[in-house]
N, C-alpha and C positions, 0 to 999 in steps of 0.2 A: 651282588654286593658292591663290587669296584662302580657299577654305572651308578649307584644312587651315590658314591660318595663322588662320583666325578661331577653329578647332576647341583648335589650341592654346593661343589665349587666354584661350579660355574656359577651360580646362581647366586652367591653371596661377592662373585665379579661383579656379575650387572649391577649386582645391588651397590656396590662399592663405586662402582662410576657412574649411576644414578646421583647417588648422593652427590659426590664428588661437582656434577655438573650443576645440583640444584645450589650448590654451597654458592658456588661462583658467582651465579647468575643473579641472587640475594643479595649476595655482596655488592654488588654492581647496583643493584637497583636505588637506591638514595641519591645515586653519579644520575643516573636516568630520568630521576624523576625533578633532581634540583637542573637536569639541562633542559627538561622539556616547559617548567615555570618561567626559566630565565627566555625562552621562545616566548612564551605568551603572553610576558611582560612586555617583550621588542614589539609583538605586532599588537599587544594593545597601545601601548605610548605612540605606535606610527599609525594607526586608527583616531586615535586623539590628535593629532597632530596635522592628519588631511583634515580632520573636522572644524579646527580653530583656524587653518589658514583661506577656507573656503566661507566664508560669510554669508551673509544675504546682499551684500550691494556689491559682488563681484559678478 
């Protein structure tokens, strides 16, 4: 009887910092995803940028 209620506790641990981690990581993601558009904007405008400054008569 004591091993299933230790089994449980433990097991409602994992679960406890499972969540715990997946909370975080959620949380973070909007920071993540607005730093990785603001990249793809830089290397688009510097793809547009070698493109307008490289012509046909250079």
């Amino acid at each position: 009887m004591d091993s299933i209620i230790l089994w449980l506790l433990a097991t409602s641990g994992v679960l406890s910092i499972f969540l715990f981690v997946a909370r975080g990581l959620l949380d973070q993601l909007p920071d993540i995803i607005t730093a990785w558009r603001k990249v793809q904007r830089t290397y688009q405008s510097a793809d547009r940028n070698v493109d307008d400054s490289t012509g046909p008569d250079t």
